[in-house]
N, C-alpha and C positions, 0 to 999 in steps of 0.2 A: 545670205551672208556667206563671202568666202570663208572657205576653212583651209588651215593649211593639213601637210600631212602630218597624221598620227605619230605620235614616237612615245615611247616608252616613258615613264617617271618613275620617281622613287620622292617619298615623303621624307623630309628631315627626320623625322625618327627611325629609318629603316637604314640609313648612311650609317654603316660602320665605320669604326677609328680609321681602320686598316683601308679604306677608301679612295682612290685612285680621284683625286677631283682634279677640272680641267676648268677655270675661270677664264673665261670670253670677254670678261669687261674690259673698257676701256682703262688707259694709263692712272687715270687720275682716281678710276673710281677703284682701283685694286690697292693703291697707295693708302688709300684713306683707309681699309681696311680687308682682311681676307680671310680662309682658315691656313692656318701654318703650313700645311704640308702641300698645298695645290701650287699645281703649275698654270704660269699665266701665259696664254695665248691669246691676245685680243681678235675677236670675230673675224675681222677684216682678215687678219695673218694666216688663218687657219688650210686657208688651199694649199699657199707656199709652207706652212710649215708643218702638214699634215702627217708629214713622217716622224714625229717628234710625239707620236699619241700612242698609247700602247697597242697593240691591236690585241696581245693573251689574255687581257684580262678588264674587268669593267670597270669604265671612266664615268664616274658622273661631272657632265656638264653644269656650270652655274653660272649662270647672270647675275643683275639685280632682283628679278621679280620672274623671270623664268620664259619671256618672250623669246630672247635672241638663243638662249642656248637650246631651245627646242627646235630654232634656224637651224645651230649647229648642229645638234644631233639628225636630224636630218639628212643634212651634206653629207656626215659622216661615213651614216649608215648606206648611202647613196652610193660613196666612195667605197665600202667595204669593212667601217669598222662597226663591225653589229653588236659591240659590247657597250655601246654607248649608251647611257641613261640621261633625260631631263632632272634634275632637281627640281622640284614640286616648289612653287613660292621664289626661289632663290635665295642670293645671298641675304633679302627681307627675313623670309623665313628663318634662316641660318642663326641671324644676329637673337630675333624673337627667341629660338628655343634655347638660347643663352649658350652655342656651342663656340668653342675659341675661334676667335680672331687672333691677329695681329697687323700694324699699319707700319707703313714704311716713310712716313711722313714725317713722324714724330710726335705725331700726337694721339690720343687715346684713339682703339678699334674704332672703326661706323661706317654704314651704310653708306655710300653716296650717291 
């Protein structure tokens, strides 16, 4: 079975407050729910807006379940920014260990 490349993780309990997060989801699924303080750059956008990512300090990447943003972290690192972390589970995980949300929808936090 292929494997892609290794990239680094971090477990939702290890994300501190103060945490540079970098959400890859798409439009719909960041609306419906996210944590407050992350900046959204959908996967796709991330070549063109790669100057827009910290490179001093460490980002953890999130998905839904943690596929695309271990893409991202990938590229990233590929590109130069080696501070870059997987979130372990994703935004799944996020919601499960009960950490803030907020949705842009108008209706209550959730996964999508």
């Amino acid at each position: 079975m292929f494997r892609g490349p290794s990239v680094p993780t971090v477990s939702i309990t290890d994300v501190t407050e103060d945490a540079f997060i970098l959400d890859v989801r798409e439009d719909d699924e960041w609306a419906a729910g996210h944590a407050p303080e992350a900046m959204h750059v959908p996967m796709m956008q991330i070549p063109a807006r790669i100057d827009e990512i910290p490179a001093d300090r460490d980002v953890v990447v999130v998905c839904r379940v943690g596929g695309r943003s271990a893409q991202v972290v990938a590229f990233l690192q590929q590109n130069g920014l080696e501070r870059t972390i997987n979130l372990d589970g994703g935004m799944a995980h996020w919601a499960a260990a009960g950490r803030p949300m907020v949705s842009e929808d108008g209706g209550a936090p959730r996964v999508a």
